[in-house]
C-alpha positions as CSV (number, residue, x, y, z in Angstrom):
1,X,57.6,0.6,20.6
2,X,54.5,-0.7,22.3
3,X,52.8,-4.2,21.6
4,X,49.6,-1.6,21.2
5,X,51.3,0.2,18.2
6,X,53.2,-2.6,16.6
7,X,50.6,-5.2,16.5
8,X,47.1,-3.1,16.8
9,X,44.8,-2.7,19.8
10,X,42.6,-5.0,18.7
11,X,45.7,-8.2,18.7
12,X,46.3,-8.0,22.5
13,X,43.2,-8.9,24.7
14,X,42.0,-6.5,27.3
15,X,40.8,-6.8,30.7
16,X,42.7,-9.3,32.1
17,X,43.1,-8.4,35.7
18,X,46.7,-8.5,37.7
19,X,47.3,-11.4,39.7
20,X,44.5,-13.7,37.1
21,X,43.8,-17.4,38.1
22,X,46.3,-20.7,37.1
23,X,43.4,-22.1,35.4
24,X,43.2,-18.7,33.2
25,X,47.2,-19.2,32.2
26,X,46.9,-23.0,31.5
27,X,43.9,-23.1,29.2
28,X,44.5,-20.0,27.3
29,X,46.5,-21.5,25.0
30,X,45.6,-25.2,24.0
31,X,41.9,-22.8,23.9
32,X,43.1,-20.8,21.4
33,X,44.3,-23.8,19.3
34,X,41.4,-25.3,19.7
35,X,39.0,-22.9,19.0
36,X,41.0,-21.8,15.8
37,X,40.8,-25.2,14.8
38,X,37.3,-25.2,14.6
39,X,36.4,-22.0,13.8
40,X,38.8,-22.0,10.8
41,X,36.5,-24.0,8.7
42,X,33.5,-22.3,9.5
43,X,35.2,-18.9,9.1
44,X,36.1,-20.2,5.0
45,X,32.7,-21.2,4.4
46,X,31.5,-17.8,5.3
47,X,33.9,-16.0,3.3
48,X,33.3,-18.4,0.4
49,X,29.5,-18.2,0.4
50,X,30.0,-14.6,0.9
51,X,31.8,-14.3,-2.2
52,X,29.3,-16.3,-4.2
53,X,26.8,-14.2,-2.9
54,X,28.3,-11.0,-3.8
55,X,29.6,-12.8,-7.4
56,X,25.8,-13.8,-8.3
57,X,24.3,-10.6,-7.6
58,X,26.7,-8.5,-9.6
59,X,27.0,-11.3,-12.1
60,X,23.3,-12.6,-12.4
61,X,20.7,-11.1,-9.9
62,X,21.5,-7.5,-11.4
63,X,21.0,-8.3,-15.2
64,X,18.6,-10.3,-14.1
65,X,17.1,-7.6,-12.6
66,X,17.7,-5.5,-15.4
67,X,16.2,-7.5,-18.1
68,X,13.1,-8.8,-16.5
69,X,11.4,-5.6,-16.8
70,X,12.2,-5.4,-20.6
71,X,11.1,-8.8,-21.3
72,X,7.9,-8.9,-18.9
73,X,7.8,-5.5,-21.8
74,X,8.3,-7.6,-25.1
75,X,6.4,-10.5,-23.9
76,X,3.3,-9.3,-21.5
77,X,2.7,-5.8,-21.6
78,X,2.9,-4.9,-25.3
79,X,0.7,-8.2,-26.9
80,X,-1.7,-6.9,-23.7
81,X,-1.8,-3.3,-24.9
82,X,-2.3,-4.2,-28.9
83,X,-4.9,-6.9,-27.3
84,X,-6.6,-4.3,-25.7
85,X,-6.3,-1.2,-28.3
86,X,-7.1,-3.2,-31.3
87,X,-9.9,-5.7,-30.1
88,X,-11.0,-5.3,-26.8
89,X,-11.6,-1.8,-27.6
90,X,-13.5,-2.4,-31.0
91,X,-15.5,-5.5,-28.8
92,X,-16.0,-3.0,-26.3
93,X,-17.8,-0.8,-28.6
94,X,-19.8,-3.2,-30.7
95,X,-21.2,-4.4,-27.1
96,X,-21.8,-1.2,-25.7
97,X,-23.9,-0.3,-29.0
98,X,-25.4,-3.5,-29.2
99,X,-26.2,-3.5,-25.5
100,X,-27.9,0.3,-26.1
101,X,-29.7,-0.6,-29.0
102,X,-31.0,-4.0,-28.0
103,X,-31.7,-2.9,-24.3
104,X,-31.5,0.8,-23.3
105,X,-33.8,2.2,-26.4
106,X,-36.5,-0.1,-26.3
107,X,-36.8,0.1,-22.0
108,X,-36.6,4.0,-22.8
109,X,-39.4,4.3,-25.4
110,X,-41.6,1.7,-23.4
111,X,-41.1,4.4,-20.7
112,X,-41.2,7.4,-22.3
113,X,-44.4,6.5,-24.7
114,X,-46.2,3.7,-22.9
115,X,-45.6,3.8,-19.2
116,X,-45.2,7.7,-18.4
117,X,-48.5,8.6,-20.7
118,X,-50.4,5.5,-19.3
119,X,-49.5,6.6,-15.4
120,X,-50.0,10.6,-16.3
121,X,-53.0,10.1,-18.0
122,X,-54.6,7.1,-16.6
123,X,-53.9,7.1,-13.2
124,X,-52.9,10.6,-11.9
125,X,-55.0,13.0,-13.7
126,X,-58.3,11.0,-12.4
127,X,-56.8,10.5,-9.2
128,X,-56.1,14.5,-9.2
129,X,-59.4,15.1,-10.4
130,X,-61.3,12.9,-7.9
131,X,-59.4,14.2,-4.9
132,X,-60.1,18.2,-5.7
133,X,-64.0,17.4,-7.1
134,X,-65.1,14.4,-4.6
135,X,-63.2,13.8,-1.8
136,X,-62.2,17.7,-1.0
137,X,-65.6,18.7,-0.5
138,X,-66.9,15.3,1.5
139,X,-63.8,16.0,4.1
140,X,-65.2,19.7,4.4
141,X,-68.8,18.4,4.9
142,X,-67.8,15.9,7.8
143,X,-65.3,18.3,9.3
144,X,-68.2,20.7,9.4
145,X,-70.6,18.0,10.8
146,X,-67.8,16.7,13.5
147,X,-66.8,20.2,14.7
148,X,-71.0,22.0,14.8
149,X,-73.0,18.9,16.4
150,X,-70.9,16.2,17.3
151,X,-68.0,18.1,19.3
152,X,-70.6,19.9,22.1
153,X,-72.2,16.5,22.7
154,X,-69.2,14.7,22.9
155,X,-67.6,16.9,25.4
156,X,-71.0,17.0,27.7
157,X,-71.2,13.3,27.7
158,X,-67.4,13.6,28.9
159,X,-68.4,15.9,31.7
160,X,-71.0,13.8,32.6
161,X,-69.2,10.5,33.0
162,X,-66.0,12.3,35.0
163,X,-68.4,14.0,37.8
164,X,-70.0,10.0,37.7
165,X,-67.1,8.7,38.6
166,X,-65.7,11.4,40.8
167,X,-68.9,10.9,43.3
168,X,-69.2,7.3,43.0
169,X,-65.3,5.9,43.1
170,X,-62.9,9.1,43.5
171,X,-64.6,10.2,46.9
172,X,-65.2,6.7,48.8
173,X,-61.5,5.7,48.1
174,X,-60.0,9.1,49.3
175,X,-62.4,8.2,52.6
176,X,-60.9,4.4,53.0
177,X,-57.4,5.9,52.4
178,X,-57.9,8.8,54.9
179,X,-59.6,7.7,58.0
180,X,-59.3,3.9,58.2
181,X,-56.1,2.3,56.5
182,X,-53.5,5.5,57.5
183,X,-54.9,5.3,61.3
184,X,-54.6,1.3,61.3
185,X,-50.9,1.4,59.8
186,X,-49.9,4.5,62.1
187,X,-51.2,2.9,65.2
188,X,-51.1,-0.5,64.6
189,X,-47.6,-1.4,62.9
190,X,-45.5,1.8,62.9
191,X,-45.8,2.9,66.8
192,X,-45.3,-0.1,67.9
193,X,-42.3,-1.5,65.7
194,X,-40.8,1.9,66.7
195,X,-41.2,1.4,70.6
196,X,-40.2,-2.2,70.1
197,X,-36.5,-0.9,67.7
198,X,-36.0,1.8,70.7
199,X,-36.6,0.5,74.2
200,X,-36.1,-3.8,73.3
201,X,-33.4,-4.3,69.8
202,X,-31.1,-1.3,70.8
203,X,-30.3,-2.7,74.6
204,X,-29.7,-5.4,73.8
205,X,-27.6,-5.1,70.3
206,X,-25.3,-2.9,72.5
207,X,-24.8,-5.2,74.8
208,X,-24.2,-8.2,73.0
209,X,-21.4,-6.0,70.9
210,X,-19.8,-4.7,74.2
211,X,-19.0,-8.9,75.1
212,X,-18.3,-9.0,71.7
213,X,-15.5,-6.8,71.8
214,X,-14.0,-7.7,74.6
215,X,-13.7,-11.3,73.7
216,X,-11.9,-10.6,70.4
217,X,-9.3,-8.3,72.4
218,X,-8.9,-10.8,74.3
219,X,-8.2,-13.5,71.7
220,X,-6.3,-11.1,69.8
221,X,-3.7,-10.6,72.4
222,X,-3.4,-14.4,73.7
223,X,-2.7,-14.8,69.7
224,X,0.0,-11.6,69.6
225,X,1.5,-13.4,72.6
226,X,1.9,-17.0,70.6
227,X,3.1,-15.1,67.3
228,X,5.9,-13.4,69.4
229,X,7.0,-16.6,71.0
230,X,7.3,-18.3,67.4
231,X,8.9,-15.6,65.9
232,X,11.6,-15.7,67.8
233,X,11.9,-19.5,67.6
234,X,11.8,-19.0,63.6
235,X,14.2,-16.5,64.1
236,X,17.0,-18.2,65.5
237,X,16.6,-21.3,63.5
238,X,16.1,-19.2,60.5
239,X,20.0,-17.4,61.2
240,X,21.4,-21.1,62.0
241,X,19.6,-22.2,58.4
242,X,21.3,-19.1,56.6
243,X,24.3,-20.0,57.6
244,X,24.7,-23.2,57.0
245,X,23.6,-22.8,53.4
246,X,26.3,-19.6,53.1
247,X,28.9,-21.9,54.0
248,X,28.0,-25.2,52.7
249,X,26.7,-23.9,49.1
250,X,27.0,-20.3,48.5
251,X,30.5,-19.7,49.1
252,X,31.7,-23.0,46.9
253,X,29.7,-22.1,44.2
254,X,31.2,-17.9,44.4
255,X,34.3,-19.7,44.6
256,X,33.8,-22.0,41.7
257,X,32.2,-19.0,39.4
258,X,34.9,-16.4,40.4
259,X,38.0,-18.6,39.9
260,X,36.8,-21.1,37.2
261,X,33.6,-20.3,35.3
262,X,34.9,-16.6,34.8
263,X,38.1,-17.1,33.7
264,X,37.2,-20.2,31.5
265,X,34.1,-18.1,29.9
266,X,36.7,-14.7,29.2
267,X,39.3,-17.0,27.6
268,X,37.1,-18.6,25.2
269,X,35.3,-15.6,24.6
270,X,38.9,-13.6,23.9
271,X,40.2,-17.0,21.8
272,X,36.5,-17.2,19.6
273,X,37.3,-13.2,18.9
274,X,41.1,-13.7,18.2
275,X,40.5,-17.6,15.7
276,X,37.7,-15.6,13.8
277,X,40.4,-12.8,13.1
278,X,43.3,-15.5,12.0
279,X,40.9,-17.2,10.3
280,X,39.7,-14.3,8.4
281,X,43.5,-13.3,7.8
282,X,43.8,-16.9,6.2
283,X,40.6,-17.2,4.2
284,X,41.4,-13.7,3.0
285,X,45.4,-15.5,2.0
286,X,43.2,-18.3,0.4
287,X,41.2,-16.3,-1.3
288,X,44.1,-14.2,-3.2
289,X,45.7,-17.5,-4.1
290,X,42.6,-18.6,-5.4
291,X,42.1,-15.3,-7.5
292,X,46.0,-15.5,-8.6
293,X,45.5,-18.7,-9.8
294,X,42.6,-18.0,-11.9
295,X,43.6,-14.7,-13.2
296,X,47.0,-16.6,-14.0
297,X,45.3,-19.9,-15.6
298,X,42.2,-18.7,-16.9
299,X,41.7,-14.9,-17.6
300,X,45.3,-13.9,-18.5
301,X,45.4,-16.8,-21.3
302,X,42.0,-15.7,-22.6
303,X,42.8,-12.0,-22.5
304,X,46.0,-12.9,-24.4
305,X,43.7,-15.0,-27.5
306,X,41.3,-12.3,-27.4
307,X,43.4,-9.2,-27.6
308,X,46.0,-11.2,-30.1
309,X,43.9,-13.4,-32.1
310,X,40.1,-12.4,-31.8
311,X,40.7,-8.4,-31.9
312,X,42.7,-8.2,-35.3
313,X,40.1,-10.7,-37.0
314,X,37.0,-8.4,-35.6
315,X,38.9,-5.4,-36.9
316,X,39.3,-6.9,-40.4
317,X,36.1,-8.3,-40.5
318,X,34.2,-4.9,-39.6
319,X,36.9,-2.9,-42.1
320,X,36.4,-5.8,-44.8
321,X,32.8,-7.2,-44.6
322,X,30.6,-5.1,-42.0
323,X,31.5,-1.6,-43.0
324,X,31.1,-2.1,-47.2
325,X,27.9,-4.3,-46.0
326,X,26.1,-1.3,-44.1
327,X,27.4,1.6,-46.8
328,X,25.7,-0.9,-49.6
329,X,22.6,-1.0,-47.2
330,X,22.6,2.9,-45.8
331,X,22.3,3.8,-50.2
332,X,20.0,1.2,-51.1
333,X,17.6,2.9,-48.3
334,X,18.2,6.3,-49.6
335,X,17.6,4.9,-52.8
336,X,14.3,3.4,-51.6
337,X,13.7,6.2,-49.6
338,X,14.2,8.4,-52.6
339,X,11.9,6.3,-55.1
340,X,9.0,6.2,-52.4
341,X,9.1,10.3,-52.2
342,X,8.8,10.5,-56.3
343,X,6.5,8.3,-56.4
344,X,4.3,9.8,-53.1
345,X,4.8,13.1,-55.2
346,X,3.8,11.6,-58.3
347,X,0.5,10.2,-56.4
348,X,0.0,13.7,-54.8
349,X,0.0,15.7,-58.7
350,X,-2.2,12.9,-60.4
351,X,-4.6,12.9,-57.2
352,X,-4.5,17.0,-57.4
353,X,-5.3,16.6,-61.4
354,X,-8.0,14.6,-60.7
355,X,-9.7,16.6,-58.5
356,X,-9.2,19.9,-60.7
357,X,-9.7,18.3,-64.2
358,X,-14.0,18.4,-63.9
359,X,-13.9,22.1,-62.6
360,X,-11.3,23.0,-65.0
361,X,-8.7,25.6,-64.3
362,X,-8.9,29.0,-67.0
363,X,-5.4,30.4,-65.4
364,X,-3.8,27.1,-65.5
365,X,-1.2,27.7,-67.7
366,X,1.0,24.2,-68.9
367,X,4.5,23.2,-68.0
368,X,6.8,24.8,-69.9
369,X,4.6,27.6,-72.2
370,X,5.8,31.3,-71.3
371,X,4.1,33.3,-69.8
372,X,3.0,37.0,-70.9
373,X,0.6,39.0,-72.6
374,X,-1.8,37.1,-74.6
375,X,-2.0,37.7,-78.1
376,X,-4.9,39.3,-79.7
377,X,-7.2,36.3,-81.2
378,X,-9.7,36.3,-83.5
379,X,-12.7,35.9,-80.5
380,X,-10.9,39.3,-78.6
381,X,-11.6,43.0,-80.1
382,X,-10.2,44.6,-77.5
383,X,-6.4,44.8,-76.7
384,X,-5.2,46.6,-73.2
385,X,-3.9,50.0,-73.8
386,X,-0.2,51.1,-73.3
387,X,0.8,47.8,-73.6
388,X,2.4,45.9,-76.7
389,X,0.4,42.6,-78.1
390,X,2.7,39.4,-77.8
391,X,4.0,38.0,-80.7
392,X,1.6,34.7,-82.0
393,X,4.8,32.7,-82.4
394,X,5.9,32.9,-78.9
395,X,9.9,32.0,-79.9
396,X,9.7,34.9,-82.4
397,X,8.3,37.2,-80.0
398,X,11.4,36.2,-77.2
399,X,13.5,37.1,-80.4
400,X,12.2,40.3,-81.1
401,X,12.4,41.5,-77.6
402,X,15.7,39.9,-77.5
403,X,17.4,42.3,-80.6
404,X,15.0,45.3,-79.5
């Protein structure tokens, strides 16, 4: 069998290549020691803490949890609700009414009696009245005036004044314009500026380019030459540089990374890995000891009083004291119970009594009198056909039909 499949995968670290450093082989161990060493404390107080955490939250934070909602209930939300149903409401109300009949009706009857009648009748009907009667007909009148004798002289007048000042402005500018500043400009600025551009400024901006030109290809290839001459220069220095730094710092410090840094870094890496698993294994031993010692101590001695000694006692007690105690209650409420319905009954009859007694009730008959024909009386001189008149003793008459 395999170290793999005895011990686990995860118990044998991985990734060690053949042939690994001294430095590896030496620290790997007193690493591992150490490490554990100090990861072992840390690794208790997390489990511990974990453990409290977990212990609270079932213990505490979920009642908690539970019962804050029922007693934000009791404490906040019920006074609130009877606050608000019983005399916010009614407050509410009383304002709202007070606030319509001290404010709302008298602002609406000022409006709907004072305000609206005084604006209909004293200000809109006149107004009405003097715009169709008054100022309706004086618009027509000066419309009729503007339009018949004002309109033709007013656009003469405009004739007039634009032939004015076609003949005495229009026509002498359109002569200036025409005949003396166009030729002046033509032949005084434009020809000449344009012989000048052509035949002087083209020439010579030609020329002065061409010398141009062939001074910066010149310069350009005196400076190509120096670039090439100190480019190789850099060159060769720069390959002398490069190697010198290559063998003078580079490869130390590959060495030193490759056969120290990397083995030191895996090892502790693999030893932080494999002291956090021991130390949970041993927090985890810690841990059980712990529980054995308190389920030993404490809860096994108290489960022992309480199922011996506080179980039988709470039996007897609820056979002895509790259970005679809530038969005695459960029949003195029915009893209660029972005397509230008679007399709720016997409130109901004398309230119904009451209200029939004035009217009076001729088919009423009273508890207990039998019921039948009625006997013929002295105030009746009829009796109903086919059938027999009751007896006027009415416990003779129950005889009599009794023996017949």
């Amino acid at each position: 069998m395999d170290s793999d499949a005895r011990y686990g995968r995860h118990q044998v670290p991985q990734g060690y290549e053949p042939g690994e450093s001294v430095p590896a082989m030496l620290i790997r161990i007193p690493v591992r020691i150490v490490v554990l060493v100090l990861v072992l404390p840390a690794r208790l107080l997390w489990d511990a803490l974990t453990a409290l955490w977990h212990g609270t939250e079932r213990v505490l934070l979920r009642p908690l949890g539970r019962a804050l909602p029922r007693l934000l209930d009791t404490l906040l939300l019920t006074p609130l609700a009877w606050l608000y149903t019983w005399v916010l409401t009614p407050l509410g109300r009383a304002a709202a009414w007070l606030a319509v009949a001290s404010l709302v009706r008298p602002w609406t009857g000022l409006w709907r009696y004072v305000i609206v009648p005084v604006a209909r009748y004293g200000v809109a009907v006149p107004a009405v009245w003097l715009y169709t009667r008054a100022l309706t007909p004086l618009g027509r009148g000066l419309r009729w005036i503007g339009t018949a004798l004002l309109a033709p002289a007013a656009r003469g007048l405009v004739t007039a004044l634009a032939r004015l000042f076609t003949v005495l402005v229009t026509v002498p500018l359109d002569s200036v314009w025409r005949y003396v500043i166009v030729p002046v400009v033509r032949y005084g600025l434009v020809v000449p500026a344009v012989w000048l551009y052509a035949r002087v400024l083209t020439p010579l901006g030609r020329g002065t380019a061409w010398v141009l030109a062939r001074l910066w290809q010149g310069t350009a290839w005196l400076l190509d030459q120096v670039r090439r001459g100190l480019a190789a220069t850099g060159r060769g220095l720069g390959l002398v540089v490069a190697w010198l730094v290559v063998v003078l710092v580079v490869a130390p410090l590959s060495w030193t990374y490759r056969r120290i840094l990397v083995p030191v870094g895996r090892e502790i890496g693999d030893a932080l890995a494999v002291a956090w698993r021991i130390a949970g294994y041993v927090s985890r031993a810690v841990g059980r000891a712990l529980a054995w010692l308190v389920l030993t101590l404490l809860v096994a001695p108290v489960a022992w009083a309480y199922r011996t000694l506080c179980t039988p006692v709470g039996h007897f007690l609820r056979d002895s004291l509790w259970a005679p105690a809530r038969r005695a209650a459960a029949e003195a409420g029915r009893a209660v119970r029972a005397a509230l319905a008679s007399v709720r009954e016997t409130v109901r009859r004398a309230r119904h009594d009451a209200r029939r007694a004035p009217a009076g009730s001729p088919t009423a008959a009273r508890p207990g009198e039998p019921r039948g024909v009625p006997a013929r009386t002295l105030g009746s001189t009829t009796t109903v056909p086919s059938v027999a008149q009751a007896s006027e003793t009415p416990l003779l008459g129950e005889k009599l039909a009794g023996r017949g």
